[in-house]
N, C-alpha and C positions, 0 to 999 in steps of 0.2 A: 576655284577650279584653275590648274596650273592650264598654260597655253601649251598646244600640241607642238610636239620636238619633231618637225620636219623637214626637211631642205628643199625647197621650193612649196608651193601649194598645195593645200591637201585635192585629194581628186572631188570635184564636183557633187558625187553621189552621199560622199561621207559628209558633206558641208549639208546638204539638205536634208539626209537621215536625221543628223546630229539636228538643227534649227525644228525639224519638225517632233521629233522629240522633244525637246524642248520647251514647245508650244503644246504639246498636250500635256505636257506634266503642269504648264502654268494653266491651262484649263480645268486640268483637275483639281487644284490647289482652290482656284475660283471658286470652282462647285463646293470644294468642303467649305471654304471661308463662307461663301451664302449663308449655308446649312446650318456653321455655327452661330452667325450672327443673326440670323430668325430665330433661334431659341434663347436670345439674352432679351432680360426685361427692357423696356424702357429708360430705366437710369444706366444700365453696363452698355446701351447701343449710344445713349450719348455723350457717355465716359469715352467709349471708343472714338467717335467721331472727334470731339475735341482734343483727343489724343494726337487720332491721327493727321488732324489738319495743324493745329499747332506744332504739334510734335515735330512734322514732318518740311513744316515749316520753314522751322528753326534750324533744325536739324543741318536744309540745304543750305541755307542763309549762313550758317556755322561755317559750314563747309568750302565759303568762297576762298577765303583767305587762303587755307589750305592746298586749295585749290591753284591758286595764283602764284604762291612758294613755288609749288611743285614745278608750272607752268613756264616760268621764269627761269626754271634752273636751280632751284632751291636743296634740292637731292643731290644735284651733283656741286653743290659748292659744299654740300657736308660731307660726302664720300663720292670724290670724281672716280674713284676704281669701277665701283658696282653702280654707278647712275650717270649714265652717258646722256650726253646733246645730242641733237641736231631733229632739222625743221621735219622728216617724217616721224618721229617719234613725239613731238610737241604736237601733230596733226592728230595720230592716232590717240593722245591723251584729250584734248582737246574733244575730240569727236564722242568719245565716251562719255566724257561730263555733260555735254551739251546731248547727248543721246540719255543722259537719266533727267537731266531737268528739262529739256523738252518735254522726254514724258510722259511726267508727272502734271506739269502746266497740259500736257493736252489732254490727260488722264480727267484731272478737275473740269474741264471745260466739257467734256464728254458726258461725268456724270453730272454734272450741273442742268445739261441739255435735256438727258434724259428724267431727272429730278423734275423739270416744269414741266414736261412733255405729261408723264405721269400724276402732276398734280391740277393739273386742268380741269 
């Protein structure tokens, strides 16, 4: 999704339309993801799992280094034209990364919780 082409801040009403949209389309995604995953056997539920824990993993784990290029300046030592500096734009990227791997770290810690809550 490109970022909205505005000159100053979008108005308030649009910021919270748009987020809450947004949050029912990930509840509904939720719901189907359920639905699908109670109709896979036993072995495809923990092909998934192992998928998704390794997978996902790895994936972030991969993705530091990447991460630390970019973070560093790494974009704009390869094309200073189209990949500018400076400390609010290193914030706002920053904040993003640490906003998906947060997460995900509190994503697992949530089902885990509710994982033993459940099997008691």
């Amino acid at each position: 999704m490109a970022a909205p082409h505005h000159h100053g801040a979008p108005p308030p009403a649009w910021i919270v339309g748009f987020t809450l949209a947004t949050a029912l389309a990930i509840a509904w995604a939720v719901v189907f993801a359920t639905l699908a995953f109670r109709r896979l056997d036993e072995f495809q539920r923990a092909a998934s799992k192992f998928a998704w824990y390794w997978g996902g993993s790895i994936g972030l784990a991969a993705s530091l280094p990447f991460y630390v290029f970019i973070y560093l300046g790494g974009l704009h030592w390869l094309d200073p034209v189209h990949f500018h500096l400076g400390a609010e734009l290193a914030f706002a990227f920053r904040l993003g990364y640490g906003l998906a791997a947060g997460s995900l770290g509190l994503g697992m810690l949530v089902a885990l919780g509710v994982w033993r809550i459940t099997r008691q």
